[in-house]
C-alpha positions in Angstrom: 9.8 16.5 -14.1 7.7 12.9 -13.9 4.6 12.8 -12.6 3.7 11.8 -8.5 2.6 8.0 -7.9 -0.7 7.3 -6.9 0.0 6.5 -3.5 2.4 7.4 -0.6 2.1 6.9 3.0 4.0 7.3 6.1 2.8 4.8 8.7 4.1 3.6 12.0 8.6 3.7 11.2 7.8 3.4 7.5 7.4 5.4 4.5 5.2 3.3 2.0 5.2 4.4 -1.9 3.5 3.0 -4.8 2.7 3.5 -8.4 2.5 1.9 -11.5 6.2 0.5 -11.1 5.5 -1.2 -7.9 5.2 -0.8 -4.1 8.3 -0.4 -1.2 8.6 0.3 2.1 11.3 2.3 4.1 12.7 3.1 7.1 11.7 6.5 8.2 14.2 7.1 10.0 17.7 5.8 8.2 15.4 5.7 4.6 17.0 2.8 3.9 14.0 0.0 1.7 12.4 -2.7 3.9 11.0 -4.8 1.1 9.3 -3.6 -1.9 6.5 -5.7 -4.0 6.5 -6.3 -7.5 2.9 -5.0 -7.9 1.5 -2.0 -9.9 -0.6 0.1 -7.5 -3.1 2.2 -9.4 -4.6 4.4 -6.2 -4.1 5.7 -2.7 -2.8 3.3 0.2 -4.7 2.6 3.7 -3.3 1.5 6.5 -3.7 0.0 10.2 -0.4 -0.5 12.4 0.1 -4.0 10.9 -1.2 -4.2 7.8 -1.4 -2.0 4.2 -4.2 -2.3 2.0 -3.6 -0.8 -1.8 -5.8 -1.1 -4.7 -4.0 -2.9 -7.6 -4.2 -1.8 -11.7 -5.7 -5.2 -12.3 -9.0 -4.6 -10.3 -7.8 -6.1 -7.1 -6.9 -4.9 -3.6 -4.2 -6.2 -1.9 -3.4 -6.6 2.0 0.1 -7.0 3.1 1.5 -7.0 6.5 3.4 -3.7 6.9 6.6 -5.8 8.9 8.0 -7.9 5.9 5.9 -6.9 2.6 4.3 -10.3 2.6 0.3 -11.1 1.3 -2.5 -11.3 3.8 -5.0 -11.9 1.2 -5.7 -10.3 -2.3 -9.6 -9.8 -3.2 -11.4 -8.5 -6.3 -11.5 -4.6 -6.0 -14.0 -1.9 -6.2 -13.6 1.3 -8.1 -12.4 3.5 -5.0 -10.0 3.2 -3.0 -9.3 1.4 0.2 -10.2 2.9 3.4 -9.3 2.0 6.9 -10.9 3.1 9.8 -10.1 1.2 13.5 -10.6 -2.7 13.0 -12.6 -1.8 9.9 -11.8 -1.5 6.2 -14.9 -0.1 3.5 -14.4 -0.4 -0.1 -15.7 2.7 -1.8 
């Protein structure tokens, strides 16, 4: 059997997965994919109702906007993961 992804979250109607192979997004209730990003997630996902934050294997974290998939902003990382909490977001 292969080994779990680093990160999987169920958010809002979605269920968000990502790993080394990339990132998608599906419906939670028909499971069929949203979008899906061609970026290799190397740690747990955070998210707020509109947008998902997930730490990237090249040192980066990445915000996306949970409707469509598409980049908010992409910042140099820290070693932790992403965390959200309300209108904030802490770096760990």
């Amino acid at each position: 059997p292969g080994a779990a992804g680093p990160g999987l979250l169920v958010v809002r109607d979605l269920v968000v997965a990502g790993g080394p192979g990339g990132l998608a997004a599906f419906a939670l209730a028909a499971g069929a994919r949203v979008w899906s990003a061609d970026l290799a997630v190397s740690g747990p996902l955070a998210a707020d109702d509109e947008v998902l934050l997930a730490p990237l294997a090249t040192g980066e974290v990445v915000a996306l906007f949970l409707a469509d998939g598409a980049v908010r902003w992409r910042g140099e990382g820290r070693s932790g993961a992403p965390v959200v909490a309300g209108t904030g977001l802490a770096l760990t």
